[in-house]
DSSP file (Angstrom, degrees, kcal/mol; ACC not computed):
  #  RESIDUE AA STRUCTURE BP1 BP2  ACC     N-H-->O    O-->H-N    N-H-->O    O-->H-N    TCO  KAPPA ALPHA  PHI   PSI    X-CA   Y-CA   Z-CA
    1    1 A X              0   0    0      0, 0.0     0, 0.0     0, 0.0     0, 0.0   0.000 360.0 360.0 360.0 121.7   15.9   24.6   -3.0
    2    2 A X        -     0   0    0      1,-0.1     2,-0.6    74,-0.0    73,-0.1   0.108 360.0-114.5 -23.1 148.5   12.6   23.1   -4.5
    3    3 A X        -     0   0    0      1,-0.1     5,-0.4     2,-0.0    -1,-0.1  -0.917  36.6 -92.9-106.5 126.6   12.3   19.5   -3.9
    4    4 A X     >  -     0   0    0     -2,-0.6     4,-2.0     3,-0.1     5,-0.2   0.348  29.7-114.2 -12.3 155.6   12.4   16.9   -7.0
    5    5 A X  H  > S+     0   0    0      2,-0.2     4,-3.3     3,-0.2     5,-0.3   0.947 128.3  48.2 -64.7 -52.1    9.1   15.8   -8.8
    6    6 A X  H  4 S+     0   0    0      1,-0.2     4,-0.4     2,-0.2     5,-0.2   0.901 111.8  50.7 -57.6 -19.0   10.3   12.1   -7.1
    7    7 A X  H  > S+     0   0    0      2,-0.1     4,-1.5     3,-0.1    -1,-0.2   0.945 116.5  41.0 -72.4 -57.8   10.8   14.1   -3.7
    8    8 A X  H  X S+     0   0    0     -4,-2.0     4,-2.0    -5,-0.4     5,-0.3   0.963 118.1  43.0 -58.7 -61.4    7.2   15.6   -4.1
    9    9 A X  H  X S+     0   0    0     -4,-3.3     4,-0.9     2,-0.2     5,-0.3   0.983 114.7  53.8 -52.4 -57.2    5.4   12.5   -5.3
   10   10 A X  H >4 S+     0   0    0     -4,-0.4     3,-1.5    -5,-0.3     4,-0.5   0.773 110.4  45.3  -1.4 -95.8    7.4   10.7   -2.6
   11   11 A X  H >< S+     0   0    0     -4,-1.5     3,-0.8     1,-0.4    -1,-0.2   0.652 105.6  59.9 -41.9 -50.8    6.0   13.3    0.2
   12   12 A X  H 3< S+     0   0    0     -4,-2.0    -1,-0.4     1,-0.3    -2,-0.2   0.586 111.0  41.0 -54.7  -7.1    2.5   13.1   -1.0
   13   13 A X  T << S+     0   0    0     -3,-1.5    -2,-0.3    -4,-0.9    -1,-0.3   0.692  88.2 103.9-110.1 -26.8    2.6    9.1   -0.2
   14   14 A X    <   -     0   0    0     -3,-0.8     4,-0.4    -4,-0.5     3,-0.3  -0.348  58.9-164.5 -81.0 141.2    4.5    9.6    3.0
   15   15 A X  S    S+     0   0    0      1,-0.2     4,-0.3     2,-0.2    -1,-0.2   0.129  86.5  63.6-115.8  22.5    1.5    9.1    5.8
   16   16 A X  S  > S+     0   0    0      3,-0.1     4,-0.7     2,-0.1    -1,-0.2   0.404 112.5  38.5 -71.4 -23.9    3.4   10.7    8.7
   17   17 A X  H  > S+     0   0    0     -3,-0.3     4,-0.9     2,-0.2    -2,-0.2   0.548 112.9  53.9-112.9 -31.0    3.2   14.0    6.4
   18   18 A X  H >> S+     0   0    0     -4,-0.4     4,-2.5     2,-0.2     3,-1.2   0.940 111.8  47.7 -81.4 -49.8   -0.5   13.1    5.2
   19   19 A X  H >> S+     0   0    0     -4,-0.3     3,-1.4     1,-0.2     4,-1.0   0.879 110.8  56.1 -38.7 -63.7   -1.6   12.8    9.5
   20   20 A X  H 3X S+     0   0    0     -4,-0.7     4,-1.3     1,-0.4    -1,-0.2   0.495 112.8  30.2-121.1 -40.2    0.0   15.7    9.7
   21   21 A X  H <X S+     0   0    0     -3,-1.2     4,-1.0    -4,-0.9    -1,-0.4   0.427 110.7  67.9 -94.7  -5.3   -2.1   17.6    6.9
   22   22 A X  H XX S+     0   0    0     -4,-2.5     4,-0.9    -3,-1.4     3,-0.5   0.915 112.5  33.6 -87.0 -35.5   -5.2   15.4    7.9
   23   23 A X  H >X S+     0   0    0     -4,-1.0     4,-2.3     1,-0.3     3,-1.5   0.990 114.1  58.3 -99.9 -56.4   -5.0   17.6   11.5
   24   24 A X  H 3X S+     0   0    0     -4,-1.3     4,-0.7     2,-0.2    -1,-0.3   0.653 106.4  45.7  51.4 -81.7   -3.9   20.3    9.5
   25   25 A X  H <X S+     0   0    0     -4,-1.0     4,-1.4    -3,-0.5    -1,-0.2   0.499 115.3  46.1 -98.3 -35.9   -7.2   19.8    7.7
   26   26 A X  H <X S+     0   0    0     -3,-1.5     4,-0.7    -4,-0.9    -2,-0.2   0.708 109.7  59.1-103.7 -36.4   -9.7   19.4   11.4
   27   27 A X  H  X S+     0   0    0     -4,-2.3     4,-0.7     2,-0.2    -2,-0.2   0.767 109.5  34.3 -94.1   3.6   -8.0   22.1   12.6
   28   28 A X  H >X S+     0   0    0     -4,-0.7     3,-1.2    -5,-0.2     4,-1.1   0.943 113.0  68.0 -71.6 -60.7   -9.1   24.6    9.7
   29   29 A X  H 3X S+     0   0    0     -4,-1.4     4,-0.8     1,-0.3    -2,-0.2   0.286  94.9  45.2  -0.1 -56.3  -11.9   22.8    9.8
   30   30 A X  H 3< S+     0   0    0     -4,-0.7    -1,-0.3     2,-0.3     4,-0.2   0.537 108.8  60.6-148.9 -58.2  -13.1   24.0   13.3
   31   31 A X  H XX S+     0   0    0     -3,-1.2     3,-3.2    -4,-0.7     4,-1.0   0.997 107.1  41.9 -37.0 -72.1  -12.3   27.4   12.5
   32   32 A X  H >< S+     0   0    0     -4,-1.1     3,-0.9     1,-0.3    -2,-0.3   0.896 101.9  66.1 -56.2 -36.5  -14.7   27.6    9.6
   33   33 A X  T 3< S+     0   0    0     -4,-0.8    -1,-0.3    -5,-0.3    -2,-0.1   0.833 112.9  34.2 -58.9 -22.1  -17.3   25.8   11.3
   34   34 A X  T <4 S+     0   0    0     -3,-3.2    -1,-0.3    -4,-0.2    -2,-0.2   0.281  89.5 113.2-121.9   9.1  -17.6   29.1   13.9
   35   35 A X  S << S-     0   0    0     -4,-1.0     2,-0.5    -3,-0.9     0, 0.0  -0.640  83.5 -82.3 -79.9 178.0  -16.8   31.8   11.5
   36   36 A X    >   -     0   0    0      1,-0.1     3,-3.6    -2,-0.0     6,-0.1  -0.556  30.1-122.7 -91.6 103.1  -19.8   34.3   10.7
   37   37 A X  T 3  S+     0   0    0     -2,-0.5     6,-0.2     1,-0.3     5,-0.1   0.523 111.9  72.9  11.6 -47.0  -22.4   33.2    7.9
   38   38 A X  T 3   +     0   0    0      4,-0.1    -1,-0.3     3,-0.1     2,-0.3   0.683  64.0 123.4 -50.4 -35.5  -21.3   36.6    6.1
   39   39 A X  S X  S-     0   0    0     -3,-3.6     3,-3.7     2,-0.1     4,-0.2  -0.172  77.6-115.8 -36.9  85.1  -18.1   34.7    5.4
   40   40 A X  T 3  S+     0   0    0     -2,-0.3    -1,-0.1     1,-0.3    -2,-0.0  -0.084 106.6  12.3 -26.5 138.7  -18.0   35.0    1.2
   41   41 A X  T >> S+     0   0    0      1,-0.1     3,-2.2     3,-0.1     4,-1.1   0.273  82.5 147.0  62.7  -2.6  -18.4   31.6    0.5
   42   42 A X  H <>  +     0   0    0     -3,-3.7     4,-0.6     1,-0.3     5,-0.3   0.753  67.2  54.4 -49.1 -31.0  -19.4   30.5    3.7
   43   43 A X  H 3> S+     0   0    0      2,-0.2     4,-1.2     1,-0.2    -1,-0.3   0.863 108.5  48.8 -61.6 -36.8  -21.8   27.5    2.4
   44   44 A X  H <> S+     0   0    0     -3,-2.2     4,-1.4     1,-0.2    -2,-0.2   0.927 118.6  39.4 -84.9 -45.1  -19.3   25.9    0.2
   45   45 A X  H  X S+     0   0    0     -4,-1.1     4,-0.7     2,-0.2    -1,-0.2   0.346 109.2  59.4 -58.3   3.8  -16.6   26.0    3.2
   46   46 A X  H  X S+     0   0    0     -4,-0.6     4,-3.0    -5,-0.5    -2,-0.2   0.796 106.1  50.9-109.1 -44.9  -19.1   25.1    5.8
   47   47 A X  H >X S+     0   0    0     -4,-1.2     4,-1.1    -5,-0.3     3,-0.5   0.965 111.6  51.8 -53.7 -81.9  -19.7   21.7    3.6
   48   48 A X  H 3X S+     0   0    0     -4,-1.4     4,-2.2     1,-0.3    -1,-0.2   0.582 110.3  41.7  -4.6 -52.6  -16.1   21.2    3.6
   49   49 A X  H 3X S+     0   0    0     -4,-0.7     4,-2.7     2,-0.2    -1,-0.3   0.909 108.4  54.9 -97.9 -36.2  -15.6   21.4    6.8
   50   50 A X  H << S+     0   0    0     -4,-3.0    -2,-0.2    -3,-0.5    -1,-0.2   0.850 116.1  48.7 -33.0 -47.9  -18.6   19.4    7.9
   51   51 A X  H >X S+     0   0    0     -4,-1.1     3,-2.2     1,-0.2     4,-1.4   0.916 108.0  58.8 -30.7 -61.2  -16.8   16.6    5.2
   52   52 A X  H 3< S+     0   0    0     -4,-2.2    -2,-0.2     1,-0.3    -1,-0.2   0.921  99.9  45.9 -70.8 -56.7  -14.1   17.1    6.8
   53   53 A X  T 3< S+     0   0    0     -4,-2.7    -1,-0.3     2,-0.1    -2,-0.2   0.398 117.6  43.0 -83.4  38.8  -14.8   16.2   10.1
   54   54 A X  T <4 S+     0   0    0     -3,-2.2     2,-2.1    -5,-0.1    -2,-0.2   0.591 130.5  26.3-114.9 -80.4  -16.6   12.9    9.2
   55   55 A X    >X  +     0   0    0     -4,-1.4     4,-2.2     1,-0.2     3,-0.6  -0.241  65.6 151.2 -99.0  66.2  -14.2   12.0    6.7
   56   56 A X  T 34 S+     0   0    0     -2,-2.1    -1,-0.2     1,-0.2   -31,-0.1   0.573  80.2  60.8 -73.4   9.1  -10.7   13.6    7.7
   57   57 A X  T 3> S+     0   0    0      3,-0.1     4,-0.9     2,-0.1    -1,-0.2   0.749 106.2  40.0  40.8 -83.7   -9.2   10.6    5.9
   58   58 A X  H <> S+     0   0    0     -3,-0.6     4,-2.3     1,-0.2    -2,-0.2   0.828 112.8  56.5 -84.8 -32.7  -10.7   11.2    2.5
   59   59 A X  H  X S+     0   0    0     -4,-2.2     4,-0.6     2,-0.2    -1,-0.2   0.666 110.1  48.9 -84.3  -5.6  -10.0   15.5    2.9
   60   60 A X  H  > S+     0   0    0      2,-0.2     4,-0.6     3,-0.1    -1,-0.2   0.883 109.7  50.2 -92.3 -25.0   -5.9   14.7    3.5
   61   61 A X  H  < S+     0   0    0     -4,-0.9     4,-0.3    -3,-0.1    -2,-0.2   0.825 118.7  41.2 -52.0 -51.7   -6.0   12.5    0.5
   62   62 A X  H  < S+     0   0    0     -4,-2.3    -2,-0.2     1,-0.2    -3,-0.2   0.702 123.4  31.3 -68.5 -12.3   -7.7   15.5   -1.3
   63   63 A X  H >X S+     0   0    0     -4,-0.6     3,-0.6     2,-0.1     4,-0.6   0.648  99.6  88.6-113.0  -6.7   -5.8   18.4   -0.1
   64   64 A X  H >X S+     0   0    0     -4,-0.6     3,-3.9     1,-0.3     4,-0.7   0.866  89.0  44.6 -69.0 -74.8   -2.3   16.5    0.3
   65   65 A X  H 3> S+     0   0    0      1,-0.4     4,-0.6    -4,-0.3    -1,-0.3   0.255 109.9  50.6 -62.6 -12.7   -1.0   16.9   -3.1
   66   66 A X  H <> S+     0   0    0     -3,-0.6     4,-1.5    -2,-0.4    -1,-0.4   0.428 112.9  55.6 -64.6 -15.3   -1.9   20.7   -3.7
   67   67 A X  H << S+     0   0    0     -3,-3.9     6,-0.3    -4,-0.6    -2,-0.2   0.930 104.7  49.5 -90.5 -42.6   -0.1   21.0   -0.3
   68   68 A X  H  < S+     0   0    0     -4,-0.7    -2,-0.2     1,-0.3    -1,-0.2   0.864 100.5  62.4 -47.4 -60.9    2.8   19.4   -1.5
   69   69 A X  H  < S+     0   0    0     -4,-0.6     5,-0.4    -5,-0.1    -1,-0.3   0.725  83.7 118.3  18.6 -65.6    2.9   21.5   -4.2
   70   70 A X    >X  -     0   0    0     -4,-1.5     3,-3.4     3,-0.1     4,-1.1  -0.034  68.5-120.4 -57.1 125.8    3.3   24.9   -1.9
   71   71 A X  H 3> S+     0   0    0      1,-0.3     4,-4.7     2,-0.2    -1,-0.1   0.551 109.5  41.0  -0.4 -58.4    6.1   27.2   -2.0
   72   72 A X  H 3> S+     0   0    0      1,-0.2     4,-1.7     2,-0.2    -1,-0.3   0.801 113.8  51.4 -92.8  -6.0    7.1   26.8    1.6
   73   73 A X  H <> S+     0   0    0     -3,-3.4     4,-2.9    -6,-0.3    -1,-0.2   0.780 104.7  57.1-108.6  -2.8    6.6   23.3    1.7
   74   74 A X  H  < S+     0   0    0     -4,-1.1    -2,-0.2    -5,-0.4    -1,-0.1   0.880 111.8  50.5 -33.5 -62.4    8.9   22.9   -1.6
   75   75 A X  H  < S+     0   0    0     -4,-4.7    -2,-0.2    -5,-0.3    -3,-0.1   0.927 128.1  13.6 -55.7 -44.3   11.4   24.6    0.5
   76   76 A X  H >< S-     0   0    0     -4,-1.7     3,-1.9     1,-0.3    -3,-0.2   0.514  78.2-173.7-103.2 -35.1   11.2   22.6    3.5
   77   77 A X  G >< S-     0   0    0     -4,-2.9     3,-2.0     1,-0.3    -1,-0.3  -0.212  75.3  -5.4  53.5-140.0    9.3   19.2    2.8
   78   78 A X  G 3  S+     0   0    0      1,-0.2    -1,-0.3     0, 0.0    -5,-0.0   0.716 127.1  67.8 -63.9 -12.1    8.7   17.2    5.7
   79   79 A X  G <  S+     0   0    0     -3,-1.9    -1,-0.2    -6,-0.1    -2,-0.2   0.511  72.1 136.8 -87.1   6.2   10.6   19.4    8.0
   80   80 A X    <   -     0   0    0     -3,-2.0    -7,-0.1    -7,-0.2     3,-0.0  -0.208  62.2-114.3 -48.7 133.4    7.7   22.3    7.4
   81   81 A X     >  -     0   0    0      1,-0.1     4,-1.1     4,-0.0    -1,-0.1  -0.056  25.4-103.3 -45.3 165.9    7.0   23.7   10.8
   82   82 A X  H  > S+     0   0    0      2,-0.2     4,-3.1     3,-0.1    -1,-0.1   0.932 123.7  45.3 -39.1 -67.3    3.3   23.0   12.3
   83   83 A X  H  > S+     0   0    0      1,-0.3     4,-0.7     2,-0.2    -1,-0.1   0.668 108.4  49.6 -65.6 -19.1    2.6   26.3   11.5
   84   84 A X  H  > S+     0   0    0      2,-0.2     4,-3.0     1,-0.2     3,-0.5   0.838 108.8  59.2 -81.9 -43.1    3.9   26.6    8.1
   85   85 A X  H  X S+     0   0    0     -4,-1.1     4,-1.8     1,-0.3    -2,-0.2   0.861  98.6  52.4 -29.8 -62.6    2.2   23.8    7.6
   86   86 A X  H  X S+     0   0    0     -4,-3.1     4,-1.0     1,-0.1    -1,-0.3   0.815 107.8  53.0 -66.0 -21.5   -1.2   25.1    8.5
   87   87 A X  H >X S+     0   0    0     -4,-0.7     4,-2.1    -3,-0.5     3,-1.3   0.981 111.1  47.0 -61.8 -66.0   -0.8   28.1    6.1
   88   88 A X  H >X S+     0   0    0     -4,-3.0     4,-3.0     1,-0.3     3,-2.8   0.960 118.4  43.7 -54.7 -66.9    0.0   25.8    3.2
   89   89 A X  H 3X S+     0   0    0     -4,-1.8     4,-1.1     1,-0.3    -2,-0.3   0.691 114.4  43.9 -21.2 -49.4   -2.8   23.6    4.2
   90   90 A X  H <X S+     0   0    0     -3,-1.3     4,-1.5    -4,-1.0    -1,-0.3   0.570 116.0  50.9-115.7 -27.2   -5.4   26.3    4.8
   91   91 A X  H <X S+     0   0    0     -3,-2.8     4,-0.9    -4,-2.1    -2,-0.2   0.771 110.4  54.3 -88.0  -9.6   -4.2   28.2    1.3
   92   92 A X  H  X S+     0   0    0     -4,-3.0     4,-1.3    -5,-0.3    -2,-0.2   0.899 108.0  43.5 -77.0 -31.8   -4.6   24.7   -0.4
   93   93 A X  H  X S+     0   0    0     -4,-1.1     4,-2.1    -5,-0.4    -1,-0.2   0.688 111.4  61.5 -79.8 -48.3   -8.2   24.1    0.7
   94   94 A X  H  < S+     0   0    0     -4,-1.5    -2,-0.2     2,-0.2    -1,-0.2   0.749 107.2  39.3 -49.3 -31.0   -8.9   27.8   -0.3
   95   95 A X  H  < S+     0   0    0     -4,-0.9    -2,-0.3     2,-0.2    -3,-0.2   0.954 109.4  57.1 -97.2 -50.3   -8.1   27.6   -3.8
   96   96 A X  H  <        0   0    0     -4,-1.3    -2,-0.2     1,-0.3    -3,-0.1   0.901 360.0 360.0 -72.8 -36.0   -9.8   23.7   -4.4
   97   97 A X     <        0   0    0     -4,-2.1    -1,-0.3   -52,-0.0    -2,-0.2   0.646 360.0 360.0 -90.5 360.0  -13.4   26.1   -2.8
């Protein structure tokens, strides 16, 4: 079951959930930073992810509430696996580039 709009605004303030997408966030990060130049888009993620690791702070304030937002973590809320986690995370950051 979907979680409430007050469950979802909730979970976007909770900062156990926002660490959680801030590493989440460093560890896409860190991927994109060694993937191949060829990479469609690769200039506009490569900024990102340079941002990202100076201010991983300010990109878990930007990406939490689209993350919040995803299917599985509607289903699950805070209790989203790690892994599930990174998917929403990594799909959230894909659609905002």
């Amino acid at each position: 079951m979907a979680l409430t709009y007050e469950q979802s605004s909730d979970l976007m303030g909770d900062m156990i959930f926002r660490g959680r997408v801030k590493v989440a966030c460093l560890k896409y990060a860190g991927f994109i930073v060694l993937e191949a130049p060829s990479t469609p888009a690769h200039s506009t993620r490569i900024k990102w992810a340079q941002m990202t690791m100076t201010s991983p702070e300010a990109a878990a304030a930007q990406v939490t509430p689209t993350v919040a937002l995803d299917p599985a973590v509607q289903a699950d809320g805070a209790a989203i696996t790690d892994v599930a986690l990174q998917s929403a995370v990594e799909n959230a950051v894909n659609k905002m580039l």
